[in-house]
N, C-alpha and C positions, 0 to 999 in steps of 0.2 A: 613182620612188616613187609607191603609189598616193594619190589626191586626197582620197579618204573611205575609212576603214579602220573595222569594225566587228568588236570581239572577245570573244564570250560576251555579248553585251547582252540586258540581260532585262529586263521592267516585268511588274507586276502591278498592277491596281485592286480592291482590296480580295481577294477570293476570286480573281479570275479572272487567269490569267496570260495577260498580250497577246501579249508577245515573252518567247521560250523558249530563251535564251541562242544569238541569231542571228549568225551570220559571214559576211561580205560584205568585197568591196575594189571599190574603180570606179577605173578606170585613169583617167588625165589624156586628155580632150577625150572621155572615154566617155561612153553614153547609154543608162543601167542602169535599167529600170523595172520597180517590186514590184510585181504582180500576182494577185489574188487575191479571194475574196468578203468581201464586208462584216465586218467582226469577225476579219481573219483576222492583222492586227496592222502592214498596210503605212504606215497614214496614223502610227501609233503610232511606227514604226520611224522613217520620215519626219521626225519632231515631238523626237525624242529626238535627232537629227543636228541638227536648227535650235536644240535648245537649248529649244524650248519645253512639254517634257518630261524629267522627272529622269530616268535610268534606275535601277534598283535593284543594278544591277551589270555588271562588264565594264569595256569598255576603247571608246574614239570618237576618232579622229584624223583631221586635216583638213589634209592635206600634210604638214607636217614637226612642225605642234604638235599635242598630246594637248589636244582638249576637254574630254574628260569622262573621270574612271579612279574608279571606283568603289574601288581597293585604299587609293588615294594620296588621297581624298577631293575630287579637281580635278574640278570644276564651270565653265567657261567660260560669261560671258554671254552671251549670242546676239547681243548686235550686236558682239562682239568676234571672232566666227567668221568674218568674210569669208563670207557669205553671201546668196545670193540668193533670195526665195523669189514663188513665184506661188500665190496662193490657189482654190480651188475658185469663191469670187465676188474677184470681180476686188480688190474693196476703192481703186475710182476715187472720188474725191473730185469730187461733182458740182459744187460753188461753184470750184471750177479749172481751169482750161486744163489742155491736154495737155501742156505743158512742166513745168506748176508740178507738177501729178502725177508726170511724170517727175523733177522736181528736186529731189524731197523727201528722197531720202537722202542728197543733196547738202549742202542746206543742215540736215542734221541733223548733219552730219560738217564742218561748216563750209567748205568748198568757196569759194573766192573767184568772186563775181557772173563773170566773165570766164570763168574756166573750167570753171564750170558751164553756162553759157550753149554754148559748146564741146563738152563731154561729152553737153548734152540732142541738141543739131543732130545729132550725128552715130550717136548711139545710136535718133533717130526715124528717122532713115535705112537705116540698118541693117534696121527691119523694117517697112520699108516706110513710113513714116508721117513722110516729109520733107514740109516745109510747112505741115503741122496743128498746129505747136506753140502759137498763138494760137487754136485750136478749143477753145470748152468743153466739155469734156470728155460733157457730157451730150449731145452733138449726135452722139455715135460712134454707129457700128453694135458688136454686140456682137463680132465678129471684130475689129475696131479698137479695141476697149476690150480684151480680149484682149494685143492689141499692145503698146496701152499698157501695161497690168501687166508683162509681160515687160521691156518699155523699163526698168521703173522699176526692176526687179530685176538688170538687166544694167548700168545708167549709172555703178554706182561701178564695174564690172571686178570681181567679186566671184569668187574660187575655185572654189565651186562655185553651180549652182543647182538649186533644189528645185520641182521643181513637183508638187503635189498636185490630182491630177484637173481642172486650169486647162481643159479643151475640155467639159466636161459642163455647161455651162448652155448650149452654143449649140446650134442647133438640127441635126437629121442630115448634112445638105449638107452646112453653112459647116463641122460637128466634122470630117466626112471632107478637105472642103478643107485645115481648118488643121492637119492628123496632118501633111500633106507640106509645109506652108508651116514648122511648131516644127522638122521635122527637116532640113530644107534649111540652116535660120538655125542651129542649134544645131551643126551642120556647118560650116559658112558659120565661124562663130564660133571653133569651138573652144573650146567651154567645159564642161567638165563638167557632167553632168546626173542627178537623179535623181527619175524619175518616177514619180507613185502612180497608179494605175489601175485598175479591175476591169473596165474592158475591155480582151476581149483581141485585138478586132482591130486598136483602138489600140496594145497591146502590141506586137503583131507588126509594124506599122508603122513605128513609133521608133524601137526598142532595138538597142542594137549587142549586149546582151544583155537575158534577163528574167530577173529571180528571181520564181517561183511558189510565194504561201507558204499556207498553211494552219494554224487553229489556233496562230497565232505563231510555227510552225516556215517554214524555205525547204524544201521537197518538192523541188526542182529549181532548178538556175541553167543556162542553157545562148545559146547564140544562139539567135533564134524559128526555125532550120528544127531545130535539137537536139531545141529544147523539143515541137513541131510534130510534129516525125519522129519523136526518139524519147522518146517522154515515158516517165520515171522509175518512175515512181507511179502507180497508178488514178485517181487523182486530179485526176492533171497530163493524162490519157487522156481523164478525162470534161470536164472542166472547159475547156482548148482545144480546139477546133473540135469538130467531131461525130465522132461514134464510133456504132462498133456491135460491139456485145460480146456473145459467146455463150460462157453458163457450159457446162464440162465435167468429166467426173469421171473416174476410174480414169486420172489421168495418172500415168506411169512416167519418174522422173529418170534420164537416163544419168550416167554417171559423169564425162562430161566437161563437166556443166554443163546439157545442152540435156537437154527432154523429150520425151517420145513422147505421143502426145493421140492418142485414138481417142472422135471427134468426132460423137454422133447424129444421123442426117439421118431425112427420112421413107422413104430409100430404103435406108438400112443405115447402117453405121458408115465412115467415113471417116479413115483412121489420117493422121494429120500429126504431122511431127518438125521443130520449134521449136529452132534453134541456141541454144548458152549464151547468145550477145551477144543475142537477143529474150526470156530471160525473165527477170519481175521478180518473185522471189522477198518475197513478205513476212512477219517474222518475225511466228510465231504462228499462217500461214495452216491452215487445215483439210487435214492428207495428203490426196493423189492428189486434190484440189477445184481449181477456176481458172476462168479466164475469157480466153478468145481477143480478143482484140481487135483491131479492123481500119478503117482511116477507111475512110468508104463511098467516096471516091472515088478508093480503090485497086484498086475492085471491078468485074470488065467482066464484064459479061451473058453468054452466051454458049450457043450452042442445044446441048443436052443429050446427051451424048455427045462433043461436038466436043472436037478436039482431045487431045494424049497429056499425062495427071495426072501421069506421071512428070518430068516437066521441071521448068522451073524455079516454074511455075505450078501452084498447087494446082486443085482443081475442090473445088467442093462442088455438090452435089444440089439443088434446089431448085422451088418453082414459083412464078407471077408469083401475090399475090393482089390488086394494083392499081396503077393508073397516075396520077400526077398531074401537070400538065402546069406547066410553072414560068414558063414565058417563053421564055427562054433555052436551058432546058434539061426534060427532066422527071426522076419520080423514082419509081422502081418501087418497090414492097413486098415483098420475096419472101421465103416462109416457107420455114424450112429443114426444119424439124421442129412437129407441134402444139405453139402458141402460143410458138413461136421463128422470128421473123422478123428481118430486114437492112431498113435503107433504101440504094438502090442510085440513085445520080444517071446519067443516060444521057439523048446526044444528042437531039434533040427528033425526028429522023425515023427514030428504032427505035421500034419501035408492036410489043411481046409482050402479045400476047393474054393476057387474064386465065384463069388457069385453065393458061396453056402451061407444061410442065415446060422447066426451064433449070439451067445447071451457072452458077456463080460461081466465074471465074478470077478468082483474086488471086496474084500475085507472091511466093514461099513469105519471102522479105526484108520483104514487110508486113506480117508476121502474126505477134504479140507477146501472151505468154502472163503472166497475174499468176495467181500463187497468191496 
């Protein structure tokens, strides 16, 4: 049985509807995180699972018992949910140690001094923070106050845990360090997880799955190479990693799903045929209108001419009109057509001359079409 089950859940705040009757399940010891920009309804969805939001309708269960059924008017109070949760600020109590912090949902639950004392030892252990438990709490680094919050939401053994954006106050480093430190321990652990985020390299980090939501709806649920590879949505396209998208018009459906696209270059027309499984169809789009879509670092440079277009590699037309040098790596500009251009990432010891005409092979399997 799933650990958090979510069916038709909706909220609205006055006019605006947050969540838009959303459906979710997170499997036992899973690590689901809602992903999305500001307003999009994940921290809302998040709040209405811990209980410290009403929903206005639907149905929330939490292993074998129903929290919240909008039909049957059950409303569960949030400390009665077996729940654990991590806040965006940590919420450490400076006047206590890192045990009495850790011990507080302890002795809110009445816990005998012995074996709470037991449950804090071994829960500061657990994430690293054996022997701190007499440190006042104000003496932590922010990755150890971190800790601590997690400690204090993991010491009862709680069902599930919620973390809401818990690594955004720390600084780039320690947030990148602790992505691989939350997902080791949450493994480690085995405990169900759900995590709110609007980053999405975080996302991709964590997640044994993402839900990507927008406007209160989920656009996409997938593992991050799904989500990654094949995104659903325009949406899901633009919004994780880069993208470069060249609109097209006079596309022709075939009858088996896939289109035909005869694509503008400055050198002519380039016809490309988009199998059913790469296009995403959306209702209402504008006939024969779209948008190719391609991560740039599907994309290999390639001198002009080279190579046969009938394979499994497309060519497009192209010329370099800049170079930028990255570090590691650089990243050309190449315009396909007037005022249609790719960003194109390549090796640091390819040096195309600006101004040099070039073909862009890309892999006809990475190239995905949205009407």
């Amino acid at each position: 049985m799933p650990d958090v089950v979510l069916e038709h859940v909706r909220k609205s705040f006055g006019d605006v509807l947050a969540v838009d009757g959303i459906e979710l399940s997170v499997g036992d010891g899973e690590m689901v995180t809602l992903l999305g920009p500001s307003g999009c309804g994940k921290t809302t969805t998040l709040r209405m699972i811990a209980g410290l939001e009403v929903p206005d309708g639907g149905r929330i269960g939490i292993g074998e018992m129903a929290v919240f059924d909008g039909v049957r008017g059950l409303n569960v109070a949030p400390e009665l949910r077996n729940l654990g949760m991590v806040f965006q600020s940590y919420a450490i109590w400076p006047h206590m140690t890192v045990a009495e912090n850790v011990a507080y949902p302890l002795r809110m639950r009445r816990v005998p001094r012995a074996e709470s004392r037991r449950l804090v030892e071994g829960v500061l252990a657990q994430v690293g923070l054996a022997g701190l438990g007499g440190t006042p709490a104000t003496n932590l680094s922010g990755g150890q106050q971190q800790r601590v919050a997690l400690a204090r939401a993991l010491v009862f053994e709680p069902q599930v845990l919620l973390l809401d954006e818990p690594l955004s106050n720390l600084d780039a480093k320690l947030r990148e360090h602790m992505r691989f430190e939350l997902r080791i321990m949450q493994r480690r652990l085995g405990v169900t997880a759900l995590y709110v985020t609007h980053d999405q390299e975080e996302a991709l980090t964590l997640s044994d799955r993402v839900v990507v939501m927008s406007a209160g709806r989920i656009e996409q649920m997938g593992t991050p190479s799904e989500i990654y590879e094949r995104p659903a949505t325009r949406f899901v396209a633009e919004f994780i990693g880069k993208a470069n998208f060249l609109e097209v018009n006079g596309i022709a459906r075939g009858a088996d799903g896939g289109a035909e696209v005869p694509l503008e270059t400055g050198s002519g027309r380039v016809p490309l045929r988009i199998p059913a499984g790469q296009v995403r169809e959306r209702e209402g789009a504008a006939n024969g209108a779209g948008s190719l879509f391609i991560r740039p670092e599907k994309i290999r440079i390639a001198a002009a001419g080279e190579g046969d277009a009938g394979g499994d590699e497309a060519r497009i037309p192209g010329r370099v009109l800049g170079r930028a040098y990255l570090g590691d790596h650089a990243e050309y500009l190449i315009g396909i057509r007037e005022g249609v251009d790719v960003r194109v990432p390549a090796p640091v010891e390819n040096d195309w001359a600006e101004g040099a005409a070039v073909d862009l092979a890309i892999h006809r399997k990475d190239i995905f079409l949205y009407t």
